[in-house]
N, C-alpha and C positions, 0 to 999 in steps of 0.2 A: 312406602307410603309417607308423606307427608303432612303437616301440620300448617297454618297458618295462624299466629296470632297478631288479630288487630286490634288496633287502639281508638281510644275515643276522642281523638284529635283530626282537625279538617282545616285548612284554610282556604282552598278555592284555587281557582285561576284555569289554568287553559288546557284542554285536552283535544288530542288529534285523535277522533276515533276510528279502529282499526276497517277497514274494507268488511264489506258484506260479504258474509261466509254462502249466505244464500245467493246472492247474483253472483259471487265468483262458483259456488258448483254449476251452476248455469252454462256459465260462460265457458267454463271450463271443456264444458258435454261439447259445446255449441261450435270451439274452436275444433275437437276432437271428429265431430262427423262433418266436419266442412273439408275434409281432405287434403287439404290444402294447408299453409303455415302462417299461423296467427300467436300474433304477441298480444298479454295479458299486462296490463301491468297496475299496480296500486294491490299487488297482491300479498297476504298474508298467509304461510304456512301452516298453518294451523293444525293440528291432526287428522281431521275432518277434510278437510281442504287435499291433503296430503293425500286420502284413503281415492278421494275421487283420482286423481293425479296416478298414482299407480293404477289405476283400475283401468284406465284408457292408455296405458302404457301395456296394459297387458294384452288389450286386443291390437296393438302394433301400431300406439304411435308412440311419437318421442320427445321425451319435455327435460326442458334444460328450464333451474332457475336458478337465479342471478340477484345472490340476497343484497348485495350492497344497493340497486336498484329497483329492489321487491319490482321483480318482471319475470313470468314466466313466457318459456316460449316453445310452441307445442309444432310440431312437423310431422300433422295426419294424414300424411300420403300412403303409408302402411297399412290404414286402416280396414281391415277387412273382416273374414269370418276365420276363424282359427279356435282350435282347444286352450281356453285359458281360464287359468285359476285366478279371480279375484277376493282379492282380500280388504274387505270395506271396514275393516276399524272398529269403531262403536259409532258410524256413520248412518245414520236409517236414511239420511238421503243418497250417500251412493248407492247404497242398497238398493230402493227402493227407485231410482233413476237406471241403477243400471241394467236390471233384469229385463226392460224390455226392449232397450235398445240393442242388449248382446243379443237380444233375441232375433228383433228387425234384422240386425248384421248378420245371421246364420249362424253364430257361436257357440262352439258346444263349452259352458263356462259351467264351473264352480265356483260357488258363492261360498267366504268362510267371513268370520265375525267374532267379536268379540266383548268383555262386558255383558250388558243386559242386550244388545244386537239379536242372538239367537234366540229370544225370547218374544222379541218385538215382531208383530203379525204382519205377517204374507198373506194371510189367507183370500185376497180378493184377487191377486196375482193368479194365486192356485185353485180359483172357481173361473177367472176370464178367459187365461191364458191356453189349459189344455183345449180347450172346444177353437182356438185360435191358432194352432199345426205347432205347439210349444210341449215338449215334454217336459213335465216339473216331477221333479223326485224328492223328495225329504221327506222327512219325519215329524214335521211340525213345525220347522225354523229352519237355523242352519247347524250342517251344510246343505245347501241345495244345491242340485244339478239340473241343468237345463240343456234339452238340444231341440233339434229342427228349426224353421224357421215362421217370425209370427205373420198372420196374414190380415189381410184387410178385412175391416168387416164392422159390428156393430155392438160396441162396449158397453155393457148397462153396469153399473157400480154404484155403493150408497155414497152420499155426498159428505157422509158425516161422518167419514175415517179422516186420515191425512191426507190432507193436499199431495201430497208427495206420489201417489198413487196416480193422482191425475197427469201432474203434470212427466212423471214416465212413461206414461204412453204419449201426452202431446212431444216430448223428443223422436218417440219409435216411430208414430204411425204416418209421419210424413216421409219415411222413407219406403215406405210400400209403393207399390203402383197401383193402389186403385186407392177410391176415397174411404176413411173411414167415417164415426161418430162413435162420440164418448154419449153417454144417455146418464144421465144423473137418476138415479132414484126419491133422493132427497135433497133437502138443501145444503148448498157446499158450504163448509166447513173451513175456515182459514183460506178464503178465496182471494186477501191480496197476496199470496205465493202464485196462485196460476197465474194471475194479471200481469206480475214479475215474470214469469217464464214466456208468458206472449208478446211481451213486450220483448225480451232479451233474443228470443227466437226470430222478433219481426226484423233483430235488428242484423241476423244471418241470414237474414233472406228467404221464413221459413212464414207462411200463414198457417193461421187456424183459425175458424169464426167461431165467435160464443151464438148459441143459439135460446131458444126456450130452453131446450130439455138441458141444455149440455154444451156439447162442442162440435164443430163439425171440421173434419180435418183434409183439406184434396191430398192425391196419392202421388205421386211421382214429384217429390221437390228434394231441390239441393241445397244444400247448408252453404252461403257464400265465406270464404274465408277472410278475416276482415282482422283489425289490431284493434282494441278496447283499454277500456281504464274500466276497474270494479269500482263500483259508490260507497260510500259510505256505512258502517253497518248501524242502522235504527234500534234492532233489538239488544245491542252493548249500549245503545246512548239512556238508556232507561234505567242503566244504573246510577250513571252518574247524576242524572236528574233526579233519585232517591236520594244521593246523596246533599245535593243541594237541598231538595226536600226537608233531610233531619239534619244538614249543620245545625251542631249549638250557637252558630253566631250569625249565620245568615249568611257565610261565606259564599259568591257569586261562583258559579261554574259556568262557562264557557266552552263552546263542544265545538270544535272546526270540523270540518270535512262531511257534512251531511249533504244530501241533494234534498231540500224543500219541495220538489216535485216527484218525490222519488214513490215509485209503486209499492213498496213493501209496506207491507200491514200494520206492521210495529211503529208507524210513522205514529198511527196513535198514541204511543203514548205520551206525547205532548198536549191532548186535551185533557186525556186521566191525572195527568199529574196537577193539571192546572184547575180541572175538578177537587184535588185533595186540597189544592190552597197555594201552588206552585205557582211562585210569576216565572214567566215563560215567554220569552221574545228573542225575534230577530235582528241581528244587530248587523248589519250586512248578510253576508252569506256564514255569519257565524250564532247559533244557538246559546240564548244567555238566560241560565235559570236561577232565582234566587230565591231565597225564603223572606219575604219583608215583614213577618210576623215571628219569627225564629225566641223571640223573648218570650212572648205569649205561652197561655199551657197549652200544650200539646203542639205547641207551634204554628197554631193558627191551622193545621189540620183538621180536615174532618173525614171519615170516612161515607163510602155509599158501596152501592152495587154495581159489579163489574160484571159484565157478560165477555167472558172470555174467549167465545166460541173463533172468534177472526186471530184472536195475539196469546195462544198459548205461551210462544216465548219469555211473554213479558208478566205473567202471573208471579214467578219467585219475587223480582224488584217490589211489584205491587203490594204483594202479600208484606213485606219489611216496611213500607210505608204505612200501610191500612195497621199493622200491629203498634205502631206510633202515632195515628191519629183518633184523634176524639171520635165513640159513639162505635157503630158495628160498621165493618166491611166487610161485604159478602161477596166470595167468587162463586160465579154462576157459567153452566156449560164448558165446564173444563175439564169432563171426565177422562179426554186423550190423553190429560198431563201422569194421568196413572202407568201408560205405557212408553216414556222418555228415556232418559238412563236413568234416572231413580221415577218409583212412583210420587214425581216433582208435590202433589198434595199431601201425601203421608208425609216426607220430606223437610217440607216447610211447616207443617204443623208440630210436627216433633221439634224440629230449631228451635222456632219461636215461644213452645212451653218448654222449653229444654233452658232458655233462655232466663223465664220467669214470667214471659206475658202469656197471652191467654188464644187458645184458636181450635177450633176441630174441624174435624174431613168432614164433607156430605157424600151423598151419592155421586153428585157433578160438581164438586166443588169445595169449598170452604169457607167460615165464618171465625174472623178475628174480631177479638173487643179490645180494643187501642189501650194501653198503658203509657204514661208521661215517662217510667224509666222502668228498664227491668236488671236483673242483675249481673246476667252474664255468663262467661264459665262455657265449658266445654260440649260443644255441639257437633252431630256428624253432617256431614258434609254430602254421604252416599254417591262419591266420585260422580257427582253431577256438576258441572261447569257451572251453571249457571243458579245452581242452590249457593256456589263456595262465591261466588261473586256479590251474589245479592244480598250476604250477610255482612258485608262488609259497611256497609250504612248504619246496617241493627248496633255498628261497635257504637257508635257517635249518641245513643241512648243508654250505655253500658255500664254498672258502677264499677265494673271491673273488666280485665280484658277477656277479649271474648275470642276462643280457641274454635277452630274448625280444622276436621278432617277431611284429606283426601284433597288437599291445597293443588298436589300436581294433575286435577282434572279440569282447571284452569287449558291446559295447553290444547284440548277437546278444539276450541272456538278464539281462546284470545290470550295466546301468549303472554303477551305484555301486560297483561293486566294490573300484577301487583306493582309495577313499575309506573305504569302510569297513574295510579291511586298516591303514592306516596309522593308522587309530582306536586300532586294536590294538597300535600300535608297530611295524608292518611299513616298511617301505620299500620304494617305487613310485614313481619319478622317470620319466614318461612323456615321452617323445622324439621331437615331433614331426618324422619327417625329409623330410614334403615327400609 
């Protein structure tokens, strides 16, 4: 385990943010059932990244990457139905992507997992899937085992789980030969992740139409094999714009590599943050956020209400800003973040009174009352990537340095992390303690 201690020093400047962890599993699937050999490139290894990558290695294809040129290169001419053990990580989207495509393929697979993974719910897989020619066997998680093949037909599921549920079947069900439909029950939940997958699908040559209820999928289509670049990831640029957010001096941050047009969800958080009091512009094709009120109390912050239900991802950052702005910020519809790799609400309430400012759980969510400074001192981290990142802002309000656990769950989504913070002038003293 690991430690991270950061400091409360910031001066700004320029950040290439790493590839989207969501459009490359994507793309990843999308090279893999195209059969054929497509190059990946602008890609990041990441854990998560990695877990899909073996996963489609296991149903027989084969990826070479080529770190000096972050390019993966996948040759899915092997791809077929075969007995194979996959091992997704503490990944919920390989998981949760790959159970119905091994299915579509005729697979008889195991699913293993790890972290909080085997904890993290199947159960709408394991109500669709058997009445759909798929045998599911577990015990409530993983391991699971699955065989037979899935077949066409008409998916009814609540819209107010993960996305990621949805969009494992939009991979599967264009491989069938007859047409399907997803049927929503409620309203979807984190819907710019489907739009992303419809989009990255349309661009292998795969349709699917949104309808009223749902989706509506034709049966017989093939994945064309194609070469891509991954975009930029929106839900890591949210840190750094927390950070611009609580520089003590108003140090400018500068985010290269984003797509302005890009479908992912977390693009929002460029109005949220501009909501707390964030100036936020485009300056070319490069992302330029500053605090122009950084002298001010609270730093010209103020807090409001967040409806989380579309940007789970981006709750932790939120939550480290809202606990340094003026007045209450309240996250609302964010009960999914209870089943992440940490209960990401328990999580950040505990930091941030761990810290010295003020916050508690709800049913769906959380309510922080902003503090001008808090003290600091040793917080856990709950090997969540994205709890250990977004405290890193909280240091820059600290009268002392502010310690977190579990610093190597970083490598989960974004390597580089503490490398490119201290680019910025952050401070990130990693502590190996054994």
């Amino acid at each position: 385990m690991a430690q991270v201690v950061y400091g409360q020093t910031f001066s700004g400047g320029v950040v290439h943010i790493p590839p989207s962890k969501s459009a490359a599993h994507r793309q990843v699937l999308c090279a893999a059932l195209s059969r054929g050999k497509c190059t990946l490139s602008h890609v990041d290894m990441s854990e998560d990244i990695k877990a899909t990558v073996a996963a489609v290695t296991a149903l027989g294809v084969q990826a070479q990457y080529d770190e000096q040129t972050a390019t993966l290169t996948l040759d899915a001419t092997g791809l077929g139905s075969r007995n194979a053990v996959i091992d997704c990580g503490e990944s919920g989207s390989t998981l949760r992507f790959l159970i119905p495509i091994a299915a579509a393929l005729g697979a008889s697979a195991r699913f293993w997992g790890h972290g909080r993974l085997p904890q993290r719910p199947l159960g709408i897989y394991a109500d669709l899937l058997p009445s759909h020619g798929v045998e599911f066997r577990t015990q409530g998680g993983l391991p699971l085992e699955i065989s037979g093949r899935l077949k066409s037909g008409v998916y009814r599921l609540p819209g107010d789980v993960s996305s990621q549920f949805v969009t494992g079947l939009l991979f599967a069900l264009p491989l069938l030969p007859e047409d399907s439909e997803i049927i929503l029950l409620s309203p979807l939940e984190s819907k710019g992740y489907v739009d992303l997958t419809l989009s990255i699908l349309k661009e292998y040559g795969v349709a699917a139409q949104e309808t009223a209820q749902g989706y509506h999928i034709p049966g017989g289509q093939r994945y064309t094999p194609k070469n891509s670049q991954v975009e930029g990831d929106w839900s890591q640029a949210a840190f750094f714009l927390c950070m611009a957010a609580l520089s003590p001096t108003g140090a400018p941050v500068e985010i290269q590599g984003l797509k302005p047009q890009s479908l992912q969800g977390d693009k929002a958080c460029v109005e949220l943050f501009q909501r707390f009091g964030l100036d936020i512009s485009w300056q070319g094709e490069n992302l330029v956020a500053r605090n122009l009120h950084a002298g001010e109390p609270f730093g010209g912050l103020s807090g409001f209400e967040i409806d989380a239900s579309q940007i789970p991802d981006m709750v932790p950052a939120l939550v480290v800003c809202g606990a340094f702005s003026q007045g209450e910020t309240r996250i609302v519809n964010a009960q999914r973040l209870r089943l992440k790799e940490s209960d990401r609400l328990a999580a950040m309430s505990d930091a941030i009174n761990g810290l010295g400012g003020k916050a508690e759980t709800t049913p769906d969510g959380m309510v922080i009352w902003g503090q001008p400074q808090v003290k600091g001192g040793l917080v856990q981290g709950k090997n969540d990537h994205r709890v250990v990142m977004a405290l890193a802002a909280a240091a820059f309000r600290c009268q002392e340095p502010l310690v977190v656990t579990d610093a190597q769950s970083i490598r989960k989504s974004y390597p580089g992390f503490f490398q490119d913070f201290t680019k910025l002038g952050g401070i990130a003293h990693v502590l190996d303690l054994g």
